[in-house]
MIDRENDREN-420507 format. One line per 4 residues: number of its first residue (from 0); their letters; for each residue x, y, z of N, C-alpha, C. Coordinates in Angstrom, 1 decimal. Example, Ala and Ser with C-alpha at 12.3 -4.5 7.8 and 13.67 -1.06 7.14 Angstrom:
0> as> 13.2/-5.7/7.8/12.3/-4.5/7.8/13.2/-3.3/7.8 ~ 12.8/-2.2/7.1/13.7/-1.1/7.1/12.9/0.0/7.9 $
//
This chain:
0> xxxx> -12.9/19.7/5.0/-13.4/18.5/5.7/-13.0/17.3/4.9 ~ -12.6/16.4/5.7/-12.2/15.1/4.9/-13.5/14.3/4.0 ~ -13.3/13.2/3.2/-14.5/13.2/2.2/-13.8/11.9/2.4 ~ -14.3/11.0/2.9/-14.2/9.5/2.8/-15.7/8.8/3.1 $
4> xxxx> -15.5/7.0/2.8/-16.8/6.5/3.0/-17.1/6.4/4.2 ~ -18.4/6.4/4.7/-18.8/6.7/6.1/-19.0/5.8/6.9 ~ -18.3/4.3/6.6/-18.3/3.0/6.8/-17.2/3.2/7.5 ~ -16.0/3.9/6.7/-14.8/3.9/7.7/-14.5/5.2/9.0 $
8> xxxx> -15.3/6.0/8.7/-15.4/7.5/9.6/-14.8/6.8/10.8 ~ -15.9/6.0/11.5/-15.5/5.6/13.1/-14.2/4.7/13.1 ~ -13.7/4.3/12.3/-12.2/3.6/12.9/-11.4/4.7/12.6 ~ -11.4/5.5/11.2/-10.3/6.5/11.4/-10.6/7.5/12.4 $
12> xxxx> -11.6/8.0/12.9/-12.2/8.9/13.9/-11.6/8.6/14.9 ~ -11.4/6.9/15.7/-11.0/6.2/16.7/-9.4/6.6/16.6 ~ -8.9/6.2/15.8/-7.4/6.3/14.9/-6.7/7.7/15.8 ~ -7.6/8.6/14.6/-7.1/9.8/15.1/-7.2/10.3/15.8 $
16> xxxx> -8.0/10.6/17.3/-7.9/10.5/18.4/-7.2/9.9/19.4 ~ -6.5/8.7/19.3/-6.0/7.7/19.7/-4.1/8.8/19.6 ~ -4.4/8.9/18.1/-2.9/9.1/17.5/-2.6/10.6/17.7 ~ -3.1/11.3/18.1/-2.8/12.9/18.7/-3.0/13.0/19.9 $
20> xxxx> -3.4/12.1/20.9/-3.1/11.9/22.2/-1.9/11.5/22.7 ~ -1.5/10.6/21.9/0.0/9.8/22.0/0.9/10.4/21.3 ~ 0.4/11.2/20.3/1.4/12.1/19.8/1.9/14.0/20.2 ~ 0.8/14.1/20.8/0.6/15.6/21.3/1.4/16.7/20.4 $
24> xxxx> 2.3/17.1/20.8/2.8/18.6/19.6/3.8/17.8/18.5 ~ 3.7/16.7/18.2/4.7/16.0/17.6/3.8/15.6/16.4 ~ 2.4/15.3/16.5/1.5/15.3/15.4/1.3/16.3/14.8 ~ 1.2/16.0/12.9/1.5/17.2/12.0/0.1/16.9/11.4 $
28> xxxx> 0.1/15.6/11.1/-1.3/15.1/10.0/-1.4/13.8/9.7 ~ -2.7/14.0/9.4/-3.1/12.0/9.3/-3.9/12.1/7.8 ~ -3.2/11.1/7.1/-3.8/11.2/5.7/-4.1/10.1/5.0 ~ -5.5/9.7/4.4/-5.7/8.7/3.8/-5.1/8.4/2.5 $
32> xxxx> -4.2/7.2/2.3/-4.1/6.6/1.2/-4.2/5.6/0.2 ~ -3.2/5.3/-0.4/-3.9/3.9/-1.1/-5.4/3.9/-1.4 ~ -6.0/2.9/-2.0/-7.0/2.6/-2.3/-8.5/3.7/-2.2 ~ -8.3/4.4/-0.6/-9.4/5.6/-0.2/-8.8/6.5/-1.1 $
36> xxxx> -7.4/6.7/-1.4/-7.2/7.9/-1.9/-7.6/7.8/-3.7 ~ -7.4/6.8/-3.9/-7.4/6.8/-5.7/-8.3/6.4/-5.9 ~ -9.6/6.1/-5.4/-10.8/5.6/-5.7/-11.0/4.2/-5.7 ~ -10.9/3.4/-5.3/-11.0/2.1/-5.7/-11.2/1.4/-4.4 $
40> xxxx> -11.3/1.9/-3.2/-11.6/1.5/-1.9/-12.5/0.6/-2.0 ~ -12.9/-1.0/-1.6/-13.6/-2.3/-1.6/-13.7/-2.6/0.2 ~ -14.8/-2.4/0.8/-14.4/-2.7/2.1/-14.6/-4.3/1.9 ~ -14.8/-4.9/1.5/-14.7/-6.2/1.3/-13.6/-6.5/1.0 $
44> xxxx> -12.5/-5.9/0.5/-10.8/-6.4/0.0/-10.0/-5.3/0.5 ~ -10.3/-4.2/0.6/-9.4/-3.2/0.6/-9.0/-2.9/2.1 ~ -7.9/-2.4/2.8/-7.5/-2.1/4.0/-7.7/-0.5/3.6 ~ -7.8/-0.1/5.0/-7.8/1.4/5.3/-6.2/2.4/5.4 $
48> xxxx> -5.6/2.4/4.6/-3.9/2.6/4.9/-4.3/4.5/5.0 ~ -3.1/4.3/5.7/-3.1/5.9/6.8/-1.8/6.2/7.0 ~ -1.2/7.5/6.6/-0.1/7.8/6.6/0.0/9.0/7.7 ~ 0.6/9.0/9.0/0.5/9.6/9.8/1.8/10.5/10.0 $
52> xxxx> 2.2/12.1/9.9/3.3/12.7/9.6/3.6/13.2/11.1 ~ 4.6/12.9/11.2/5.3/13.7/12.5/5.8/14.6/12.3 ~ 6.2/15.4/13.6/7.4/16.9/13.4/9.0/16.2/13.6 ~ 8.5/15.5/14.2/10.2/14.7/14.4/10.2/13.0/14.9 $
56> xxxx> 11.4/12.4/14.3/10.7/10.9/14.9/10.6/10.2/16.2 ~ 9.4/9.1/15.8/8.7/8.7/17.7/9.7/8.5/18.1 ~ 9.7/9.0/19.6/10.2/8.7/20.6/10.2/7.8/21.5 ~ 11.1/6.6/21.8/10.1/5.4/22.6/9.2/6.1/23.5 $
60> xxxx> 8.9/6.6/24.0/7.6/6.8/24.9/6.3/7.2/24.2 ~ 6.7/7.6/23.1/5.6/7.6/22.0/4.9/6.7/21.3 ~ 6.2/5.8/21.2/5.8/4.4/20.6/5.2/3.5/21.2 ~ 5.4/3.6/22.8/4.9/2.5/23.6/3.7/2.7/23.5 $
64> xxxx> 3.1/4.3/23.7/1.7/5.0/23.7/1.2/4.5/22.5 ~ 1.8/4.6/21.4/1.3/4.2/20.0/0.6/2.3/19.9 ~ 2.1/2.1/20.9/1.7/0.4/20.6/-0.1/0.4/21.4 ~ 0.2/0.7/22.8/-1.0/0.5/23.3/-2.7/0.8/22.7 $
68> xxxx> -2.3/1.8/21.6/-3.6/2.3/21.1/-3.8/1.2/20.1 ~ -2.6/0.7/19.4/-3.0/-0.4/18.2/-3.5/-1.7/18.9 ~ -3.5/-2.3/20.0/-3.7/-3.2/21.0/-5.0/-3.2/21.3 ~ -5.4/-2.0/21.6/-7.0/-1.6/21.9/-7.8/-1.6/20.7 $
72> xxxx> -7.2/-1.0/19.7/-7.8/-1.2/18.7/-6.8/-2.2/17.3 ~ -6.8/-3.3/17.5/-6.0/-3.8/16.4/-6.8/-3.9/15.0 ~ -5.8/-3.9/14.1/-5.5/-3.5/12.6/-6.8/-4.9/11.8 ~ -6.4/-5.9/12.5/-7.7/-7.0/11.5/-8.8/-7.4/12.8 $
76> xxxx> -8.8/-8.1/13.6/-10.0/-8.0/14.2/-10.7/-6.7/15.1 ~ -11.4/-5.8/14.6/-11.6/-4.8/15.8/-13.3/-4.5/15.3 ~ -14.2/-4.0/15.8/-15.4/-3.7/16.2/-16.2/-2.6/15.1 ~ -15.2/-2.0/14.2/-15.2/-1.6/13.2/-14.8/-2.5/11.5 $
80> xxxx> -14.8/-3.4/12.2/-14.6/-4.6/11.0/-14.0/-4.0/9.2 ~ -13.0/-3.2/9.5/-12.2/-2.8/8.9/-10.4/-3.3/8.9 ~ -10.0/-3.8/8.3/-8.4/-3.7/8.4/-7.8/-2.5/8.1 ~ -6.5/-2.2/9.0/-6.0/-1.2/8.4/-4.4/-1.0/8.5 $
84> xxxx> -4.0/-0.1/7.8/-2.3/-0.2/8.0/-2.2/1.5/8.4 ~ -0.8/1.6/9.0/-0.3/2.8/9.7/0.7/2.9/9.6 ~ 1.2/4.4/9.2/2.9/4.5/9.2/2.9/5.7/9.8 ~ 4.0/5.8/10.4/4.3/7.0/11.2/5.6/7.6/10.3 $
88> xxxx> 5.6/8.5/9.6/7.0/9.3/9.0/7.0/10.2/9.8 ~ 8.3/10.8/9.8/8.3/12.3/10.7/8.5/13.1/9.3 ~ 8.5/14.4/9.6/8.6/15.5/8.2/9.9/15.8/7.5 ~ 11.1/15.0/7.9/12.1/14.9/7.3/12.1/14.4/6.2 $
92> xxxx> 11.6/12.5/6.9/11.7/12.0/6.0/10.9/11.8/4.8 ~ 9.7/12.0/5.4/8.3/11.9/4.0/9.4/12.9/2.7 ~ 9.4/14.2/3.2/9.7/15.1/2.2/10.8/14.6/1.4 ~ 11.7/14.0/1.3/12.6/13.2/-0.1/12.7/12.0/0.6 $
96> xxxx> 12.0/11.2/0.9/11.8/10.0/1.2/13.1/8.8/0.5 ~ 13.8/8.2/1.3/15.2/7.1/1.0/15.2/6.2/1.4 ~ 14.5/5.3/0.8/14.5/3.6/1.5/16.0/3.2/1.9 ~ 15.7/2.4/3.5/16.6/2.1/3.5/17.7/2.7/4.8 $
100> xxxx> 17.7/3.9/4.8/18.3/5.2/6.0/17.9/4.5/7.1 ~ 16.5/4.9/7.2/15.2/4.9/8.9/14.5/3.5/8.6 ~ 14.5/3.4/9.6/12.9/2.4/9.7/11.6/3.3/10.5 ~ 10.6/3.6/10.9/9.9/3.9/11.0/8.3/3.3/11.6 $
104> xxxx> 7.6/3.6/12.5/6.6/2.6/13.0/6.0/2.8/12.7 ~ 5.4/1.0/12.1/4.2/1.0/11.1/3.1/-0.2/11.7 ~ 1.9/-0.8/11.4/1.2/-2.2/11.6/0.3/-1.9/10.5 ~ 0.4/-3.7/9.7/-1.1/-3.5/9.6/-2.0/-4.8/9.7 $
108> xxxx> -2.3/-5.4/9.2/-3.7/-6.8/9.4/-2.2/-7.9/9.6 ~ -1.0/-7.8/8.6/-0.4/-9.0/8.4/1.3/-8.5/9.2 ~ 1.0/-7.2/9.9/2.3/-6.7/10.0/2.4/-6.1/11.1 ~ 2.9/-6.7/12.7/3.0/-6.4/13.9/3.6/-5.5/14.2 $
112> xxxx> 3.2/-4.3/14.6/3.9/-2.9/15.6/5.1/-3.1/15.4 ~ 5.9/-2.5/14.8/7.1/-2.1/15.1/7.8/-0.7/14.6 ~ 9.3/-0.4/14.6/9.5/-0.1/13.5/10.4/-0.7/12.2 ~ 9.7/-0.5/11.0/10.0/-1.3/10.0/10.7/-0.4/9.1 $
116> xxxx> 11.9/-0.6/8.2/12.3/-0.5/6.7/11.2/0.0/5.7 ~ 11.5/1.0/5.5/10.3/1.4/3.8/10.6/0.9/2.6 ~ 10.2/-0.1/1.7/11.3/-0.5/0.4/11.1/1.2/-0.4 ~ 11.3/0.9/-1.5/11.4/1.8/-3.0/9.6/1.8/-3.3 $
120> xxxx> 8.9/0.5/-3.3/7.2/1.1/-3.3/6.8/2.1/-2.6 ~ 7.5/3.1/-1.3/7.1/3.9/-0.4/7.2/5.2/-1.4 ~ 7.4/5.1/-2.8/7.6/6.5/-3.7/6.2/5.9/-4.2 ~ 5.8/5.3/-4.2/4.4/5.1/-4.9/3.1/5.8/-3.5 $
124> xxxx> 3.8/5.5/-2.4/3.0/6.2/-1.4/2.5/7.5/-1.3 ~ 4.1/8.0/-0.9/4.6/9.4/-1.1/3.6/10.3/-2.3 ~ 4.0/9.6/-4.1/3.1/9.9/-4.5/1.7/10.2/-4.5 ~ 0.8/9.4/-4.1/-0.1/8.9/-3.9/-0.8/9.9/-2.9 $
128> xxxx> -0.3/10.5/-1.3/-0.7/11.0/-0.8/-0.4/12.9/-1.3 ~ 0.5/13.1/-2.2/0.8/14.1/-2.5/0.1/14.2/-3.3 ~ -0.8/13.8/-4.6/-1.4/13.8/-5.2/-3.3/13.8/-5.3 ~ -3.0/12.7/-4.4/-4.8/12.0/-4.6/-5.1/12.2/-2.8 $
132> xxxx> -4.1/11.9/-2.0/-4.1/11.7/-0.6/-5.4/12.9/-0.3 ~ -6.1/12.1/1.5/-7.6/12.3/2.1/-6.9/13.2/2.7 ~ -7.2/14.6/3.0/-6.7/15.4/4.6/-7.7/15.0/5.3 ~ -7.3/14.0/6.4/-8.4/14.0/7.6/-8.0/14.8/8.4 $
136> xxxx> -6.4/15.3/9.2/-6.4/16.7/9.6/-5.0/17.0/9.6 ~ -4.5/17.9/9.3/-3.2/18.6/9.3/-3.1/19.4/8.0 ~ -1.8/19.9/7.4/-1.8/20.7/6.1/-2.2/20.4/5.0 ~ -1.9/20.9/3.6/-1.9/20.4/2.5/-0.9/19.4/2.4 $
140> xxxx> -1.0/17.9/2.2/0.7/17.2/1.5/1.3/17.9/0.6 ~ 1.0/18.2/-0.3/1.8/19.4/-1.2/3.2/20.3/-0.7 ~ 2.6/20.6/0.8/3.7/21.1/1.5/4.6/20.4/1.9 ~ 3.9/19.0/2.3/5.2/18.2/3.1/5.9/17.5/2.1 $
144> xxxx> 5.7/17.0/1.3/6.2/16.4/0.2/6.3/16.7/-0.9 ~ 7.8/16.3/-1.4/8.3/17.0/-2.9/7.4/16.3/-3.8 ~ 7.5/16.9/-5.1/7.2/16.6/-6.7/8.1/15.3/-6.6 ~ 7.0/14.4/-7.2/7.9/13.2/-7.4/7.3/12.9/-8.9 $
148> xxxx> 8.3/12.9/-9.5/8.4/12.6/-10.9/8.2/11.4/-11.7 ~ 7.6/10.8/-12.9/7.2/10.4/-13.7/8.5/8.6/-13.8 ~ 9.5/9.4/-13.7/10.9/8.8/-14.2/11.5/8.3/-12.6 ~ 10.9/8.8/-11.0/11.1/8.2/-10.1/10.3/7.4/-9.8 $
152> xxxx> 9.0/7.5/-10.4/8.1/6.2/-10.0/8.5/5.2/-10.4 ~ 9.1/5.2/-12.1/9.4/4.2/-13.0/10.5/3.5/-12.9 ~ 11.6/4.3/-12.0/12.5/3.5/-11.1/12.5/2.8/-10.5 ~ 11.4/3.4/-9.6/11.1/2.4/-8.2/10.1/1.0/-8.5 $
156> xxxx> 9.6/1.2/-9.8/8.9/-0.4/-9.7/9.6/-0.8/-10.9 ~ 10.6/-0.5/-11.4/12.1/-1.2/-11.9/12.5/-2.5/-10.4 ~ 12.6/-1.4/-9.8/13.3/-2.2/-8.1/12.5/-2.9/-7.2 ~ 11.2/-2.8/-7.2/10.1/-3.4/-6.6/9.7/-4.7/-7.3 $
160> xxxx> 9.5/-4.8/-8.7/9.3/-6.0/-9.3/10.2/-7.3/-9.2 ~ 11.7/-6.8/-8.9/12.5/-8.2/-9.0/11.8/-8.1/-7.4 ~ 11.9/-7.8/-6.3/12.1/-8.2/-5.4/11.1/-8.9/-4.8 ~ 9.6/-8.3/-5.5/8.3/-9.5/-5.5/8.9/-10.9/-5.9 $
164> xxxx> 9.5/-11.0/-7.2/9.7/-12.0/-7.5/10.4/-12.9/-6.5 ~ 11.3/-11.9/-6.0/12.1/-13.3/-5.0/11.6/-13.3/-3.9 ~ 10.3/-12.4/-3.3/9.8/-13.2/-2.3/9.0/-14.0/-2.6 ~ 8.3/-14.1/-3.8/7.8/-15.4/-4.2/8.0/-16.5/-4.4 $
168> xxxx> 9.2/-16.6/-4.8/10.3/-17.1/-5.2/11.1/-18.4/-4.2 ~ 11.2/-17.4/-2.8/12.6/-17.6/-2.0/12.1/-18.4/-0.7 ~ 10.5/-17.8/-0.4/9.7/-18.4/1.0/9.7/-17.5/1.8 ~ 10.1/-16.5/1.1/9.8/-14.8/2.1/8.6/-14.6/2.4 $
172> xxxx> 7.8/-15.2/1.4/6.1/-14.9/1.3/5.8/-16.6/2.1 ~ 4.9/-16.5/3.2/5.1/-18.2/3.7/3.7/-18.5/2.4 ~ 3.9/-19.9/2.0/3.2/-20.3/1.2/2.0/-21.0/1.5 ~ 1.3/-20.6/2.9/0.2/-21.0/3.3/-0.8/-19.6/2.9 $
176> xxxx> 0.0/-18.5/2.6/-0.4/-17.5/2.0/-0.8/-17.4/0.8 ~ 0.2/-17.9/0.3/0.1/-17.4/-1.5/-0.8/-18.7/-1.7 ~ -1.2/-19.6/-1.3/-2.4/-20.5/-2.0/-3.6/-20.1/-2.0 ~ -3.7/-18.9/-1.3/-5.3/-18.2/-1.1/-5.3/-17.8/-2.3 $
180> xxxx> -6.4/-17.7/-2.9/-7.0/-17.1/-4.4/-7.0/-15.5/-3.8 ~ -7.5/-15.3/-3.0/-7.2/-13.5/-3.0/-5.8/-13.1/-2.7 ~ -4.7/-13.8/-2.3/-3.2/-13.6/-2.3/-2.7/-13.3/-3.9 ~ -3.4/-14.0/-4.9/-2.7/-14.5/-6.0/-3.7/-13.6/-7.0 $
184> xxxx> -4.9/-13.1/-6.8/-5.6/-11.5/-7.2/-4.5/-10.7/-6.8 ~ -4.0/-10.3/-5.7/-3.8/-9.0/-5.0/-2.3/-9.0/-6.2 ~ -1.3/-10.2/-6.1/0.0/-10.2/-6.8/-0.7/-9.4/-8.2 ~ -1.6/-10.3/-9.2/-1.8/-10.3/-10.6/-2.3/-8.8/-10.7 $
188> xxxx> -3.2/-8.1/-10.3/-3.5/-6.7/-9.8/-2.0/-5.6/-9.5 ~ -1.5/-6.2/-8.6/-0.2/-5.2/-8.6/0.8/-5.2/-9.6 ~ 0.6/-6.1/-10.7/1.9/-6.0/-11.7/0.9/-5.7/-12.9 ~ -0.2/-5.1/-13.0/-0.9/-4.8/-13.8/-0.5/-3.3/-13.9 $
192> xxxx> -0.9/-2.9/-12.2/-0.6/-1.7/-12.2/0.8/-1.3/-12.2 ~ 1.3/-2.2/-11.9/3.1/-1.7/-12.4/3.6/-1.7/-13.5 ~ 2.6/-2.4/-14.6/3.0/-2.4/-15.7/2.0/-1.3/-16.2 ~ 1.0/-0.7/-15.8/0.3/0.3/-16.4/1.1/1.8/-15.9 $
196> xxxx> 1.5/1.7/-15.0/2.8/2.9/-14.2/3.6/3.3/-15.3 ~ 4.4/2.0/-15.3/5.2/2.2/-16.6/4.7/3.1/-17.5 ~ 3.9/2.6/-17.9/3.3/3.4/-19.5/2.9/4.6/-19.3 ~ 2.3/4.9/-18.2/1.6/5.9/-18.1/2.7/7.1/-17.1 $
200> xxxx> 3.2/7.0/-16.3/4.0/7.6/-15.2/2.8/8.0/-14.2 ~ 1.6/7.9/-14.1/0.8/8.0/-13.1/0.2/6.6/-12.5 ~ -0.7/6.7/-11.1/-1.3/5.6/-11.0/-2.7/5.4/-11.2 ~ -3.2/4.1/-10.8/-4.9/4.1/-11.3/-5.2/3.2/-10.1 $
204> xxxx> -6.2/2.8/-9.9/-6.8/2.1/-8.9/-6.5/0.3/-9.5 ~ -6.7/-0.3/-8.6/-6.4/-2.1/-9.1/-6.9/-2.4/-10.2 ~ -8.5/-2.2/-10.2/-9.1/-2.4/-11.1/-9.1/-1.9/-12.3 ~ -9.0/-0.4/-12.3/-8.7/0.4/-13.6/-7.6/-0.5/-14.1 $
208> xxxx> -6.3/-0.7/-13.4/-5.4/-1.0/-13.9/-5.4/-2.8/-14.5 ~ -6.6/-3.4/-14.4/-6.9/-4.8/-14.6/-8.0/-4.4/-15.9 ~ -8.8/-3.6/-16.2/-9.0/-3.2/-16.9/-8.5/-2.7/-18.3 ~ -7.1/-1.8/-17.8/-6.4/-1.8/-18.7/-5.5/-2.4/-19.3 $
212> xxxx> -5.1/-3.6/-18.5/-4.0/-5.3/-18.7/-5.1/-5.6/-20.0 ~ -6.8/-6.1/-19.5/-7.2/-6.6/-20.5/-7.4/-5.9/-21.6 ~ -7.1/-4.8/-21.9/-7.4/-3.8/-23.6/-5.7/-3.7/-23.6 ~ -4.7/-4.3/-23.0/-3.8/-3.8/-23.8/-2.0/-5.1/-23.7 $
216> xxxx> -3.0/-6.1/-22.9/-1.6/-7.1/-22.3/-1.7/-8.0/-23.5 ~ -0.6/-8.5/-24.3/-0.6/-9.6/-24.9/-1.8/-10.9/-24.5 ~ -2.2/-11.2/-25.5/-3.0/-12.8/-25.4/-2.6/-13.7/-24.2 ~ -1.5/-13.9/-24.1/-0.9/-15.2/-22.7/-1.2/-14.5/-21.3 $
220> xxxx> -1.5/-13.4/-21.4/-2.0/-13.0/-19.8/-3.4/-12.4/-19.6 ~ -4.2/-12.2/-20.8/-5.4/-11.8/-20.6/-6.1/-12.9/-19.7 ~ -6.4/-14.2/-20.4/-7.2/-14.8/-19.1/-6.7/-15.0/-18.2 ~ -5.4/-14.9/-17.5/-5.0/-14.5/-15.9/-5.6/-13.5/-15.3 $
224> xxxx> -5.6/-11.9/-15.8/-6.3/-11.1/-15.6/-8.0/-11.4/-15.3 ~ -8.2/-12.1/-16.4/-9.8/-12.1/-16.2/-10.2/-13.4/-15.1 ~ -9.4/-14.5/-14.9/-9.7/-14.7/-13.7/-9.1/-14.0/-12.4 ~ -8.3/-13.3/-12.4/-8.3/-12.3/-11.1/-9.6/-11.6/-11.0 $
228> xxxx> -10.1/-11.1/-11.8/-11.1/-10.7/-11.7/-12.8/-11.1/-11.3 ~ -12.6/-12.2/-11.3/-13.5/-13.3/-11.3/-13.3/-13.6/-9.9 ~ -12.2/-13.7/-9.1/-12.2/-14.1/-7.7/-11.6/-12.8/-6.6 ~ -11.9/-12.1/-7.1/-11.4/-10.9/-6.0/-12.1/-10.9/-4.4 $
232> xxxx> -11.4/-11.2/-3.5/-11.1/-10.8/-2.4/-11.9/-12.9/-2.0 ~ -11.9/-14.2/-2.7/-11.9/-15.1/-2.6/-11.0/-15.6/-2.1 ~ -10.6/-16.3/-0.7/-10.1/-16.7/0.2/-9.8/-18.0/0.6 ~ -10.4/-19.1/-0.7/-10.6/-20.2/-1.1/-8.9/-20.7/-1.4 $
236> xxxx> -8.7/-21.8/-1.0/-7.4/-22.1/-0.6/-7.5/-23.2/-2.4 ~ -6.7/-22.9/-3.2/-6.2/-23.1/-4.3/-4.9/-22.6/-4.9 ~ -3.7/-23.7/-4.8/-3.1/-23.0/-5.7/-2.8/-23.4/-7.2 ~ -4.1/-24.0/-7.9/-3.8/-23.9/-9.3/-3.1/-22.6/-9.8 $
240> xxxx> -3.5/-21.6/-9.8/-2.9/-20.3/-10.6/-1.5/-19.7/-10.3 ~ -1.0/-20.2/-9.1/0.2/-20.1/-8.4/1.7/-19.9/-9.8 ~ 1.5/-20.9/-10.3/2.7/-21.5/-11.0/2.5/-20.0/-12.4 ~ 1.5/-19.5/-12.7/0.6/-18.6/-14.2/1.2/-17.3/-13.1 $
244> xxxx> 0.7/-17.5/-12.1/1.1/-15.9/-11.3/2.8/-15.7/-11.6 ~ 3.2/-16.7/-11.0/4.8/-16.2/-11.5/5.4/-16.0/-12.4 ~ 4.9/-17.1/-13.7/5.6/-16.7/-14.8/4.9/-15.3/-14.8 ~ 3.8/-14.9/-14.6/3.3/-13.6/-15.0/4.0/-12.7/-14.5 $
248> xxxx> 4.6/-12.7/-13.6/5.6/-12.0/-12.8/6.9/-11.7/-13.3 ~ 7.4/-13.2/-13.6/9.0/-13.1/-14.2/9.3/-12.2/-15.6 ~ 8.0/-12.6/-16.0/7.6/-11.5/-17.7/7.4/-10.5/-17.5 ~ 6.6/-10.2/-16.5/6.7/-8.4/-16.2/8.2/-7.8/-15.9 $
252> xxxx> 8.9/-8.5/-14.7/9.8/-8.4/-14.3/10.7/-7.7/-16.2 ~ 10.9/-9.0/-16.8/11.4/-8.9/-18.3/11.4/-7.5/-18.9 ~ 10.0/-7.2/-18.8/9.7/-6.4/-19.7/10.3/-4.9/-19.1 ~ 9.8/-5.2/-17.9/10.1/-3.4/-17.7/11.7/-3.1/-17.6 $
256> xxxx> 12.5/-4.4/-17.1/13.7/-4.0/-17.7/14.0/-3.2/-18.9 ~ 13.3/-4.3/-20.3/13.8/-4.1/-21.3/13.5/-2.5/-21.5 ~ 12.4/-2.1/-20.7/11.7/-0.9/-21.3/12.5/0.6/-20.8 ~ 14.2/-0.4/-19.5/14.3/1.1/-19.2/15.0/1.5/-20.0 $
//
């Protein structure tokens, strides 16, 4: 039996019913990750992300079914006062997963129905559900997905870090976003943990990994860290820290080059 908090039972309960109706013999399994899966789940900040495995990929008639259930129940406002995100892989691709090939149908709070592109962070997924991942119902991940190794994680947030940078950068990210103080947590948090990746070849939860920035990041980024931590999931429109976020970025960026 699945072991999640019981706050989220009824949206993923809704979820998965919704999603083996629409899916019928084409559904394999629905598996919690991210945040539920590594511990660190905040229903106050955290989205419910769910990786749903198929036998083969949706078929528009699938998808339309799919859309309609996201509609009924959408991802940020819905009755369960949870946000959440959804990807649909079929079992090809999960299993050596290649950004880039497929696109694939996903939504979540900031990211409308469709199908979308997986970058190189989708090996931190993959990971993630093969590892720590919730069985709400289908096999072991173990089976559906390969060993992913130490030295493939450390590639893929080689390749993920420049490209934060240039959507920060470029206006990829619209900038009525990034002045929210919880936009500018969520950034300083993810390059903690990409920088704690690095070192370690495994992952840790945001916090753990904010945790570990402060016992182990040089002086010039500690109090970045500790005010991320001071305003987590604060939605207060500031962008003093904007300009400290990026250089904090462009240095990470630096470093993990230098480190490959």
């Amino acid at each position: 039996m699945a072991n999640y908090p019981t706050d989220v039972s009824s949206l993923v309960d809704a979820l998965l019913t919704g999603v083996r109706a629409a899916l019928g013999d084409n559904f394999t399994g629905l598996y919690l990750r991210g945040s539920l899966a590594l511990g660190g789940f905040d229903p106050e900040t955290s989205d419910v992300d769910i990786l749903v495995v198929t036998e083969q990929l949706v078929s528009e008639p699938e998808f339309e079914t799919l859309a309609e259930l996201h509609r009924r129940i959408p991802p940020g406002e819905n009755w369960h006062r949870l946000r959440y995100e959804v990807s649909y892989i079929d079992r090809a691709s999960i299993r050596r997963f290649e950004p880039g090939q497929r696109t694939h149908p996903s939504i979540g709070s900031d990211l409308p129905f469709g199908r979308w592109e997986h970058r190189s962070n989708w090996v931190f997924e993959r990971w993630t559900v093969r590892e720590r991942g919730v069985v709400v119902d289908g096999p072991d991940p173990r089976t559906l997905i390969d060993p992913i190794s130490p030295t493939a994680i450390r590639a893929a947030i080689r390749e993920e870090l420049p490209e934060r940078l240039k959507c920060w950068s470029d206006g990829s990210w619209p900038a009525e976003e990034m002045v929210h103080r919880a936009a500018q947590v969520f950034e300083i948090e993810t390059i903690c943990r990409a920088l704690q990746t690095i070192e370690t070849g495994s992952m840790m939860t945001k916090a753990q990994a904010a945790d570990w920035a402060l016992e182990t990041l040089p002086d010039p980024w500690r109090p970045l860290v500790e005010w991320s931590q001071a305003y987590r999931g604060d939605q207060t429109i500031d962008d003093a820290e904007v300009p400290e976020v990026m250089s904090f970025l462009r240095w990470a960026v630096e470093e993990v080059a230098a480190d490959a």
